[in-house]
N, C-alpha and C positions, 0 to 999 in steps of 0.2 A: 488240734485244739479248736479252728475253726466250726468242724464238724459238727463239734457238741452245743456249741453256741446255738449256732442253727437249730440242735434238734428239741432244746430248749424254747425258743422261739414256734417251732412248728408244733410242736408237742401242744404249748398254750395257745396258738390257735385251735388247733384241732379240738383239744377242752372247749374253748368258746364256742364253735362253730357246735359241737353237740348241743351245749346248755342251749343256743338259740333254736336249733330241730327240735330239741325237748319243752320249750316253750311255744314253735310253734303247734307242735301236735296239741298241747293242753289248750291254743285257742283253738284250733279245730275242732274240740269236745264242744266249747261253746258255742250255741245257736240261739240265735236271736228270732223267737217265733219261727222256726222251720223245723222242721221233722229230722232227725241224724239220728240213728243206730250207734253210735257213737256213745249217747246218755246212756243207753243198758248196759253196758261193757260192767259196770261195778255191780251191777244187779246179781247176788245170788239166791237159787233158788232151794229151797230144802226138799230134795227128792233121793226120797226112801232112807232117808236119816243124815244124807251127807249133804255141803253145801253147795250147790252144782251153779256154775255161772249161766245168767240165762240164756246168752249167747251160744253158749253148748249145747243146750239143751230145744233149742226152736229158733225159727227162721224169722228174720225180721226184715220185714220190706216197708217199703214209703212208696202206697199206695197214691195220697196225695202230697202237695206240698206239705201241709200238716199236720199228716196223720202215720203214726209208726204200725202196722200189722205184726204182730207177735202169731206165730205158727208153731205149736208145740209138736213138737215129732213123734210124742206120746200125750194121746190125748187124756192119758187119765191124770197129767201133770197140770194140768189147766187151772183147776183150783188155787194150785202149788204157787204157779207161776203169781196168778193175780194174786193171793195173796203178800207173796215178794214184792208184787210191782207197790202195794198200798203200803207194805212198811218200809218200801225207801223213800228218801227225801229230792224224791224227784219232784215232787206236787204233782203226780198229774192220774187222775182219775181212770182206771182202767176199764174199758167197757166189754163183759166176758156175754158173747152168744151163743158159749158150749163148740164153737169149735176153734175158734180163735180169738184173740182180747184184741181190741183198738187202742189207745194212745193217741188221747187230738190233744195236739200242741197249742193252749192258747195262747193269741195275739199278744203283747206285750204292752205292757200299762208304760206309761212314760215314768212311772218309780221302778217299776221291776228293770228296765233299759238302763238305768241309772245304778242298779244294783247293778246288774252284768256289764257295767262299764269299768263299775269300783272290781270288781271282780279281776276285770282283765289288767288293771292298776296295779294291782297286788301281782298277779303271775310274773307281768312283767319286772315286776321289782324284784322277786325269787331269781325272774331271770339275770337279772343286774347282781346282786349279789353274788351266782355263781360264776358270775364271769370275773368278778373282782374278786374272787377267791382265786380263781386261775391265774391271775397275774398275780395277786403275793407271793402263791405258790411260784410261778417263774421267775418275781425279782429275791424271794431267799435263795432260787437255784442257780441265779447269776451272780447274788453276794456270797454265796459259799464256793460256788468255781473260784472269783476272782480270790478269797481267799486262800484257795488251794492252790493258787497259781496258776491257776489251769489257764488265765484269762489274764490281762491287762485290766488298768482301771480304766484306762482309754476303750477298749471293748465294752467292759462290763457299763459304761454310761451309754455306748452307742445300743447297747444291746436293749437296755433300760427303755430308751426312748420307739424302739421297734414293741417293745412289748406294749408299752404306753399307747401306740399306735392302733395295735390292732383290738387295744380292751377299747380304744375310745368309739371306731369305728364297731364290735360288735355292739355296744351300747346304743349308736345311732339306729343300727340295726333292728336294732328293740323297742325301740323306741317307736320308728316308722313301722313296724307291725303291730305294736299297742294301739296305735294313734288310727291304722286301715281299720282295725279290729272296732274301736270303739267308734267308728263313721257306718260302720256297716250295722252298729247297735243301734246307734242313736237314729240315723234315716229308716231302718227296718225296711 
């Protein structure tokens, strides 16, 4: 009986502790005026009729702090590519010299900082929801144990308050990487 208690408990951490990796990889996407190969990843490109991500398709380096190098591995995709690059909603103007495109990251307006702060607001709040899904999901799985008998009502409260434990602290968790995340926006 103990066993399952437990695995209930570790189970919905382990859920949390994803939701917070999956939160932080989505601010890692975001940069604040600096160059990351990271913004192309959703970029695809239409080559030879199919939708090819650009990342498959050509090499991307940061030559400067703010600037991404796009290298097509086939240079007759180049077109292809800039055209991709100008109908995604990246905003950012691609500069093609026929053998590879540039990408300068502009400096950040003190409204656009304040966009990508509301931004990082929001993720974290996705992330706060999924972690409060992980724990209903483990207090219906400790009220349907204690109902099966699997468990005491004495367990099934101690159990309650561990679960309560680790959804409060990965929240803090969330919280204190919302909070680095939009310090490193807002000072640029």
């Amino acid at each position: 009986m103990e066993r399952m208690n437990n695995e209930t408990i570790s189970k919905a951490q382990e859920n949390m502790d994803k939701s917070i990796s999956v939160f932080e990889k989505n601010l890692a996407s975001i940069r604040a005026g600096v160059a990351n190969a990271s913004i192309l990843e959703g970029v695809k490109v239409d080559y030879y009729g199919a939708p090819t991500p650009l990342t498959q398709m050509s090499s991307v380096t940061i030559p400067e702090p703010r600037v991404l190098l796009v290298t097509p591995y086939d240079q007759s995709s180049l077109d292809n590519i800039e055209h991709a690059l100008l109908a995604s909603n990246l905003g950012l103007t691609p500069a093609n010299d026929g053998k590879v495109i540039r990408l300068v990251i502009p400096a950040l307006t003190g409204e656009r900082r304040e966009e990508i702060a509301k931004e990082v607001g929001k993720l974290a709040e996705e992330a706060k929801i999924a972690v409060r899904n992980v724990r209903r999901d483990a207090m219906n799985s400790l009220k349907k144990q204690e109902k099966d008998d699997e468990i005491t009502e004495d367990e099934q409260r101690n159990l309650e308050k561990q679960v309560q434990k680790i959804t409060d602290d990965s929240t803090k968790k969330i919280d204190k990487l919302a909070d680095e995340k939009r310090k490193e926006i807002t000072q640029g």
